[in-house]
N, C-alpha and C positions, 0 to 999 in steps of 0.2 A: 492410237493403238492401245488396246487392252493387255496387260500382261499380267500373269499370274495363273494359279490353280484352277484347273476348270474341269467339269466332272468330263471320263472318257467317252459320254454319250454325243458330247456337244462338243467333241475336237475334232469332227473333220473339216479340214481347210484350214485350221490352226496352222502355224509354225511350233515345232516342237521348242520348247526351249533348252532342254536338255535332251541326253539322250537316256533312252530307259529300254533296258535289259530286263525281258524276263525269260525264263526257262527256255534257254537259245535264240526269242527272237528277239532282235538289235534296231529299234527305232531311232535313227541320228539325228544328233540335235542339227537345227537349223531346215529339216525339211516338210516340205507338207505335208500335213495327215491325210490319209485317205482312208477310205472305208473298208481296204481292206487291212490297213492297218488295226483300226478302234478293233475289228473284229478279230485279229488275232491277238492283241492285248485284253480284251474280255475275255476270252477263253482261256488267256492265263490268270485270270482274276483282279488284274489292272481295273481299276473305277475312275481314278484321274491323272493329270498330267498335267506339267505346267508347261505353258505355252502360251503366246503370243497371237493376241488375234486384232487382226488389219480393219482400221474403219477403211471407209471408201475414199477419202481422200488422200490415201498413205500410199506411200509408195515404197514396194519390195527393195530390201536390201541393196541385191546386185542389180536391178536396175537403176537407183538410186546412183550408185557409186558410177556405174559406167556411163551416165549423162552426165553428171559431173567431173569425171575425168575429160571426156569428149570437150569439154567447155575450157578447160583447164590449160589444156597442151598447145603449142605452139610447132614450128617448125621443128622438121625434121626427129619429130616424137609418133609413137603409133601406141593404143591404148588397146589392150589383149581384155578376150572376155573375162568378165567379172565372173568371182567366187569368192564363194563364203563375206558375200560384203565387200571385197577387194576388190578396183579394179586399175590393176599399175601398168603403167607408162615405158615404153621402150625405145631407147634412141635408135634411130632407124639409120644414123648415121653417125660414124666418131666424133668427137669434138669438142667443145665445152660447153658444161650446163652452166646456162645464163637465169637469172631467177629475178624476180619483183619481189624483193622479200615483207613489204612492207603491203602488198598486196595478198602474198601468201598469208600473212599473218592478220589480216582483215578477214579473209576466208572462214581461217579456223577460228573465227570472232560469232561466225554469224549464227552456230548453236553447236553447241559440244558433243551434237551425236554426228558431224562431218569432220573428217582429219583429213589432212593433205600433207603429207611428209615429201621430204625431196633428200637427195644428195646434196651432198657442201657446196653452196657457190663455187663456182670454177671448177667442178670437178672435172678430170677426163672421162670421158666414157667412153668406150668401144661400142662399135656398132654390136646391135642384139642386147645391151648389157640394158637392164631397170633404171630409170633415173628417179622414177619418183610413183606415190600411188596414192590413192584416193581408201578410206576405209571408212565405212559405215559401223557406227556402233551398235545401234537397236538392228533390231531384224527388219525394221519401217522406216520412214520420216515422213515427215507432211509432205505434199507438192509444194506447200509454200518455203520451204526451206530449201528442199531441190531448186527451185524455179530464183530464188533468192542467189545461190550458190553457181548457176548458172548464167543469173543476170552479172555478177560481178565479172565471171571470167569474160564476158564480152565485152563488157565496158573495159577492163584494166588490161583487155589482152595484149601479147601473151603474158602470164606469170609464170612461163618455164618454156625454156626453147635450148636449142642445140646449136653452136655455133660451130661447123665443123670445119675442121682441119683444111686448112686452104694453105699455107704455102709449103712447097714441095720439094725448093731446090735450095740447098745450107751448105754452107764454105765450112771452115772452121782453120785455123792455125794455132799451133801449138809452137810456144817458147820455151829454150833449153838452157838449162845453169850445167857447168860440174857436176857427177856426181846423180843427177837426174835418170834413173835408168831407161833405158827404152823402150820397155817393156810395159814400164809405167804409161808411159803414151799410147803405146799400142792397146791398152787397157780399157785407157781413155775413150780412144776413137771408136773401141770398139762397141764401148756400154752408150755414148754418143748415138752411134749407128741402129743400135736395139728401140732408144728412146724417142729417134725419126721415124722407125718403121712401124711401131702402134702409132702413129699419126699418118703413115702414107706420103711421108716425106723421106728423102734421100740427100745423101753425101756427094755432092756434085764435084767437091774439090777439098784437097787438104796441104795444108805446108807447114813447112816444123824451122824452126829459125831460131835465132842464139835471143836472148831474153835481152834483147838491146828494142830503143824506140827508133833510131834508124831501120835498123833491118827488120822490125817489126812493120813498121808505113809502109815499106817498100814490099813488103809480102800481102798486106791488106787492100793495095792500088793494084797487085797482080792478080787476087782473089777476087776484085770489081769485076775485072773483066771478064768472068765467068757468065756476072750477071745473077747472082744465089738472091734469095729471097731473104735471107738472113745469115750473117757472120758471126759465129762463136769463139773468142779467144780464151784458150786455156794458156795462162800465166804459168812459168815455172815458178812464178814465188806471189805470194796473196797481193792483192791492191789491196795500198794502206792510204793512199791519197790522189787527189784530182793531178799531180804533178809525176804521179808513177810512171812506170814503162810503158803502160798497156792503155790508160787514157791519154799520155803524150804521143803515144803512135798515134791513136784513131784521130785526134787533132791535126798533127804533119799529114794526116794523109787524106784532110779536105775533111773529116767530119765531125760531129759536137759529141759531148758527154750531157746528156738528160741527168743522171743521176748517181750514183753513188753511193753503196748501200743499203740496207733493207733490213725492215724489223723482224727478220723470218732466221730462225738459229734449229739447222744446218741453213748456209747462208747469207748470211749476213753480207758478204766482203764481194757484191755479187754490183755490176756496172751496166750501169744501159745508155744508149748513144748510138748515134746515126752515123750510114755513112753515105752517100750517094739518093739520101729519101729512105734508105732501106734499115731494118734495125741490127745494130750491133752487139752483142752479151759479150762482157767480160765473165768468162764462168767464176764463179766462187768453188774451193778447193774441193768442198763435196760432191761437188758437181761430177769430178770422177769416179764417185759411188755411185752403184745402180740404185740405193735407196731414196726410198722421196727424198726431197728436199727442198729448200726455197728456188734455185733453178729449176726445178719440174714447172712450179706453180707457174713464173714466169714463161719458160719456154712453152708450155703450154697453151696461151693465151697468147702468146705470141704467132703462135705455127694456126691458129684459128681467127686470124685476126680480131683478137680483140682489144679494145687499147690498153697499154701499161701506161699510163699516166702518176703524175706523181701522188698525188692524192689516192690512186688507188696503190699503190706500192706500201705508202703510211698505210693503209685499211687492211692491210695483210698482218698487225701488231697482236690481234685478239687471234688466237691459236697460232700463233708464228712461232711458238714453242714448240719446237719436234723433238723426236726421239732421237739420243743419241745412235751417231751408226758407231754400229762394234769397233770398224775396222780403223777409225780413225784418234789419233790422241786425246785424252781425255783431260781438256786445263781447266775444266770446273770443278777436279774432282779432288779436294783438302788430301794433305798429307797424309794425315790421319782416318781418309774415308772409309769406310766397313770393306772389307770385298763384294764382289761381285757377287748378284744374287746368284743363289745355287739353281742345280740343274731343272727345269721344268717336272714337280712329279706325274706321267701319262698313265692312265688306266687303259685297257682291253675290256670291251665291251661287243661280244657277241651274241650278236640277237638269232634264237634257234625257235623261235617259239609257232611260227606259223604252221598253217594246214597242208600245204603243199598242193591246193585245191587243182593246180595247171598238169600234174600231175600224172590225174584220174586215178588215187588210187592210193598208193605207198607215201611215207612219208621219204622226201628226195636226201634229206636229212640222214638218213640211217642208210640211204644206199652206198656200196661200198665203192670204192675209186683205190686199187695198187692197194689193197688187203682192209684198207680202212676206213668209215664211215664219213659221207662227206665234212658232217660238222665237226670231224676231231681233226682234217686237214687245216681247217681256218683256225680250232683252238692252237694248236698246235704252234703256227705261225704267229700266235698274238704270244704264247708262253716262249717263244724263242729267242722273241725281242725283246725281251728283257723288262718288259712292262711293269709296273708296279704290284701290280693282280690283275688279275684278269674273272671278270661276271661274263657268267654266263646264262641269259634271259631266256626260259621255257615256257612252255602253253600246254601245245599242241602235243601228245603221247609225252609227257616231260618224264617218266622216268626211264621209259626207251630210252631219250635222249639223252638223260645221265646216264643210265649204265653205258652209252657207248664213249662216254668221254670218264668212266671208272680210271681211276688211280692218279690221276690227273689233278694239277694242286690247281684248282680254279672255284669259285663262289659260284652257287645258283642262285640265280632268283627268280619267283615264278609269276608269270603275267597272268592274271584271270580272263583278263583281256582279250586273248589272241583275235580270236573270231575277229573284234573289229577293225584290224588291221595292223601294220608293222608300226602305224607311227606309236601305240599303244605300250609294245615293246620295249623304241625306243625309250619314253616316260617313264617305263618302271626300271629300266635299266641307269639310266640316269639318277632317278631316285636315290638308287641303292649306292654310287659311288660313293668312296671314302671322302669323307670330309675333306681332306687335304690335296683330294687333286688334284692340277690345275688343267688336267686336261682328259680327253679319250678318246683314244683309235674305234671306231665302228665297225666293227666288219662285220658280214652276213655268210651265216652259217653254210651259206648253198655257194660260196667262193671256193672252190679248194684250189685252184689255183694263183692266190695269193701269198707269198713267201714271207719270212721273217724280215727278208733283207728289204724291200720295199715298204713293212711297217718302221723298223728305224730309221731307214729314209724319211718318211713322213715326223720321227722325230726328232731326228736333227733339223730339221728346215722348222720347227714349232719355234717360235720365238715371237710370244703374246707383250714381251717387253717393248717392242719396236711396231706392234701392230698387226703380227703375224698370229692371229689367232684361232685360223681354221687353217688345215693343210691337204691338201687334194690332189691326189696324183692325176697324170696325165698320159695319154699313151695315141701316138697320130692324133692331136688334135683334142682329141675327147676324154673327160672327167670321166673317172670310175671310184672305185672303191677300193680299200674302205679311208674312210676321210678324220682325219684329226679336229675333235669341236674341241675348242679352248672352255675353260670354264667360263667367259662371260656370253658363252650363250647357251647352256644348260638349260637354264627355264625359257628360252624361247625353242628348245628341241621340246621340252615338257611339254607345251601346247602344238605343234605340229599334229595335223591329222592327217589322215585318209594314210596311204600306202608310200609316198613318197620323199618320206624321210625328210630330211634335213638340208634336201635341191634346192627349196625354193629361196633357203637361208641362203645360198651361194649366190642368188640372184641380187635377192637385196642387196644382202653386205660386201660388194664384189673387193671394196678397197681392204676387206680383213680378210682375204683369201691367201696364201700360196700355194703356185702349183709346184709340183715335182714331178720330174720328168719319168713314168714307169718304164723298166727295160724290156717288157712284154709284155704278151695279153692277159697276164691275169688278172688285172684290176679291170678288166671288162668283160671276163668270164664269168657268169651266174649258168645255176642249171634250172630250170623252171619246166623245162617237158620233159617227158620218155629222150624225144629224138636227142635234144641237147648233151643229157646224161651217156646215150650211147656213142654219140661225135666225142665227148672227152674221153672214157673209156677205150674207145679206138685209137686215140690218138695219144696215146698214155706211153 
């Protein structure tokens, strides 16, 4: 593949390499030239371009990627058409991603314009959710490279598969001291219950008993005969030793303790052991937080059959350092330790800049809804929540669109961009954030049905400390807007193209997600036609 500068007489069938804007018309980078492109960049006075052009043994981008993904995957994975050089991998079924790491990392050996990224070993996935993808670097590669990347995944297959969620049916008994509230249990069972049902497992049977190792055996031989596919004991007081309450029961009552243990903090104090063939967990105390933790990693792998052995329990020591949860006492933290880091500062960033091309006509922007211009209902709701500043992003007629958001304490900033799309917006809206802040609410100008109260909902759930680095309402089921991006993905919103924003970012990153629950439809109302704007006006 030849790359570089080439006169614009001799670029049809090139790959553009960038994209080049002249006097309205927008050639995007990555696509083929055609002749009636060359001829509408001549007449603007364009002579060359740079661009990329294919010998005959190369092979295109998104082909590339998607025969190599195809090669790549393993069960219970399905491979979505490629773009822009991408082509990623979707679990077709919950479970755990299982991986050949040393197989992956021979892959990305065989020439630095083939990447293959994945999720963490053992991650859970949800059915539908990205495990992994394939991304070409050049707009080409040889066949020999493809054919190379190909022959590996046949010969080492799989190096990525799904092991999904296979047992269905879990006991559990909970022990009680003095002073133990009830509620606390009730708590337990309940966050318990949440973390069965993304696996497609269930609570078959439960018993609560005085934190004794008699009546502890004696509730664990009543739990057998259920028959559960696995037994969870939540301890009223931590296991500090193989002679405690909770591994002396599982022994009186016919079965063994495997181990004891684990280099994983939340965690640590966390027991594994048989009872009847079938597996035992002693929970560790976090284990009553819904936040990850070293019992997630376990139960997980457990509920998918896959084995915890002791060896791989040690292998759990390199990232076995989690984030503290909030909610629990903090005994690492010195007398004298600083306080707690201060509040997250979140920006308001509303992108108003588009043509409103769906339309036919008016900009949707400046139509009114209850006296006032759609884009001053969404400012409006970003200035109520008390956001730090709020930017607001124009193009399209931008100083219509300032004068209708006059007197208003908000920053513009102007896209030149519009024409080629929202992610453009996004970019320059990003840009311009204050130095300092660690986050920003999204919203689109054509929302007016998004409230103030649902954007501080999305920041109080913002918590980039623990992992929670994007925030995403939800309403029946389904993601809207607008979504909280954490500052560590700022420059991967910067490069997002075409019109759909910062979606695909949700796919990849699904484990820096939170949702929050919206208490109506406005995080799924946009206006885009005539008809839609006149259903809200009606409905007003």
């Amino acid at each position: 593949m030849k790359f570089g500068p080439i006169p614009l007489s001799q670029a049809e069938g090139a790959v553009a390499a960038h994209a080049v804007r002249a006097d309205g018309f927008v050639l995007k980078k990555g696509v083929r030239v055609t002749a009636a492109d060359v001829a509408a960049l001549a007449r603007r006075g364009v002579t060359e371009i740079v661009a990329a052009e294919l010998a005959d043994d190369d092979v295109p981008e998104n082909e590339a990627a998607h025969r190599i993904a195809v090669a790549l995957g393993g069960a219970n994975l399905r491979v979505e058409a490629p773009f822009t050089g991408r082509a990623n991998l979707f679990a077709e079924r919950a479970g755990v991603l299982l991986v050949d790491r040393a197989a992956i990392e021979d892959l990305n050996r065989i020439d630095e314009s083939v990447t293959f990224a994945t999720l963490a070993e053992y991650a859970a996935v949800v059915e539908g959710a990205m495990a992994a993808t394939v991304k070409i670097i050049p707009f080409a590669v040889p066949e020999a490279v493809v054919a190379r990347a190909e022959a590996l995944g046949r010969e080492r297959a799989p190096l990525i598969r799904i092991a999904p969620f296979a047992l269905k049916r879990v006991a559990a008994v909970s022990t009680l001291l003095p002073g133990l509230d009830s509620k606390v249990v009730d708590k337990t069972i309940a966050v318990l219950e949440k973390r069965l049902a993304s696996a497609g497992a269930r609570l078959v049977a439960e018993r609560r008993v005085a934190h004794d190792a008699g009546r502890l055996a004696s509730a664990l031989r009543e739990l057998a005969a259920e028959k559960p596919d696995l037994t969870i004991v939540f301890g009223a007081s931590a296991i500090t030793d193989r002679r405690d309450v909770v591994p002396a029961a599982i022994e009186a009552s016919g079965g063994t303790i495997d181990r004891l243990g684990m280099p994983v903090d939340p965690g640590n104090l966390l027991l594994l052991g048989r009872l009847d063939g079938k597996p035992v967990l002693g929970a560790p105390g976090c284990a009553r937080s819904p936040k990850e933790n070293g019992f997630d990693w376990v139960l997980n792998r457990l509920l998918a059959e896959v084995p915890v052995r002791d060896r791989d329990v040690t292998a759990m020591a390199v990232g076995g350092l989690l984030m503290e949860i909030v909610s629990r006492p903090q005994p690492r933290d010195r007398p004298d330790a600083e306080p707690r880091a201060r509040r997250p500062r979140v920006s308001g960033l509303v992108l108003a800049a588009g043509r409103s091309t769906r339309m036919g006509g008016p900009n949707k922007l400046l139509e009114l809804l209850e006296g006032a211009p759609l884009v001053r209902h969404a400012v409006d709701a970003a200035l109520a929540a008390g956001l730090s500043e709020v930017v607001v992003v124009v193009g399209h007629q931008q100083a219509a669109v300032a004068a209708a958001l006059e007197g208003l304490p908000v920053r513009f900033v102007v896209n030149e961009r519009f024409a080629e799309g929202l992610s453009t917006s996004l970019a320059a809206g990003v840009k311009a954030l204050r130095p300092d802040a660690d986050g920003a609410v999204v919203l689109l100008g054509d929302m007016p049905r998004v409230g103030s109260t649902l954007v501080r909902r999305l920041t109080d759930a913002f918590a980039p400390q623990t992992g929670g680095h994007v925030v995403a309402p939800v309403r029946a089921g389904r993601r809207g807007n607008p979504v909280l991006w954490g500052r560590r993905f700022f420059d991967e919103l910067m490069r997002v193209e075409g019109d759909v924003g910062g979606r695909r970012l949700l796919e990849i990153y699904p484990d820096a997600v939170r949702d929050v629950e919206a208490d109506d439809e406005g995080a799924l109302i946009d206006v885009d036609t005539p008809e839609a704007l006149a259903a809200l006006i009606r409905d007003a």
